[in-house]
Structure formats: structure tokens, C-alpha cells
C-alpha angles and dihedrals in degrees: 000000000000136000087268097045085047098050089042090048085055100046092039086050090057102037082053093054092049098055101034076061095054098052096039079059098054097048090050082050093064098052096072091227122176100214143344093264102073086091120225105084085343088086090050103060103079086051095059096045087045085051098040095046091052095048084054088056106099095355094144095051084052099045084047088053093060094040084058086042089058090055088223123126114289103195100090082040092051088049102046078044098066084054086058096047089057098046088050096044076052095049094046090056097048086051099043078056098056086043089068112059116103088236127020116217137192089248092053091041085044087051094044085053092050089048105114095216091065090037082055094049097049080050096046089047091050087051098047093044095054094046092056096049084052093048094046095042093054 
């Protein structure tokens, strides 16, 4: 695997967490459930925040490594990745907060889903990904 395979498999690999997350949220959102602790996807909450909060950890340095891997100019990516990096650094903390909570309920997981700084992270990440697949492909 080269230099370029490797910095796209780990950006693919986080932006994957972070939306299997999203959508596992918003399936466990859906079920009404009281707590965490009911079993079924209830035990596998914790597991998906905990994935999709590390993949947000140093987003923007990996999205920048496969931009220098494209050999393209960095410098509209490195802005646009300062607003991921907030966003993420938005997101994290929204999930460290749900975390948290002693039990993690449908209604706190459906809250976290309708938070707009998660919502303008999954858009920043769609942007940035098509971009780049713009950008590698010219």
C-alpha cells in the first residue's frame, strides 16, 4: 500500500466510525428506550460514542496528510480544516457529555442527533470528502 492508499484508508476508516455512529444513533433513537442498560443495542451505545469521539480526535491533521499526500494546495483545505476541527472539537464534547450520564437513554442519544454541531460535522465531512475525490481524481 503506498503513502496515498494508507492516508485515504485512515481517513476512510474515521469518517466511517463517525457515520456508522450516526446512524446507529439514530436507530437506538427510534426504540424509546429508558437507559443503556436494557441490553440489545442499549449495551452498544457506549461503544459507538466511544468510536465516533476517538475518530474525531485529530480529524483535521489526518484530513491535512492525505491532502499532502495528493500533492494539491493545502492551503483552502487547511482553512476549511480549521472549521472541522471545530466542529469536531463541538461534536466531542457533546458526546463526552452524553458519556457521562449514568444511563443513556433514546431521548439523550435523539438530542445529541438533532445537535447542530454533530449535524455540521457530518456536512463538513461530506464537503471535504467530495472535494478530495475531485481534487485526486484532476
Amino acid at each position: 500500500m503506498t503513502s496515498l492508499d494508507g492516508a485515504r484508508a485512515a481517513l476512510d476508516a474515521r469518517v466511517n466510525a463517525i457515520e456508522e455512529a450516526y446512524e446507529f444513533f439514530l436507530a437506538y433513537a427510534s426504540q424509546g428506550l429508558p437507559s443503556d442498560s436494557a441490553g440489545g443495542s442499549g449495551s452498544q451505545i457506549r461503544d459507538y460514542l466511544g468510536r465516533c469521539d476517538r475518530a474525531l480526535n485529530g480529524l483535521g491533521a489526518c484530513i491535512m496528510q492525505f491532502v499532502q499526500h495528493l500533492g494539491i494546495e493545502p492551503s483552502p483545505y487547511r482553512a476549511y480544516v480549521n472549521v472541522v476541527d471545530r466542529d469536531a472539537l463541538d461534536a466531542s464534547a457533546g458526546i463526552q457529555l452524553v458519556l457521562a450520564q449514568p444511563a443513556i437513554g433514546s431521548q439523550l442519544i435523539d438530542n445529541l442527533n438533532a445537535s447542530i454541531h454533530l449535524r455540521a460535522l457530518l456536512t463538513d465531512l461530506f464537503l471535504v470528502d467530495e472535494a478530495l475525490k475531485t481534487a485526486g481524481s484532476g
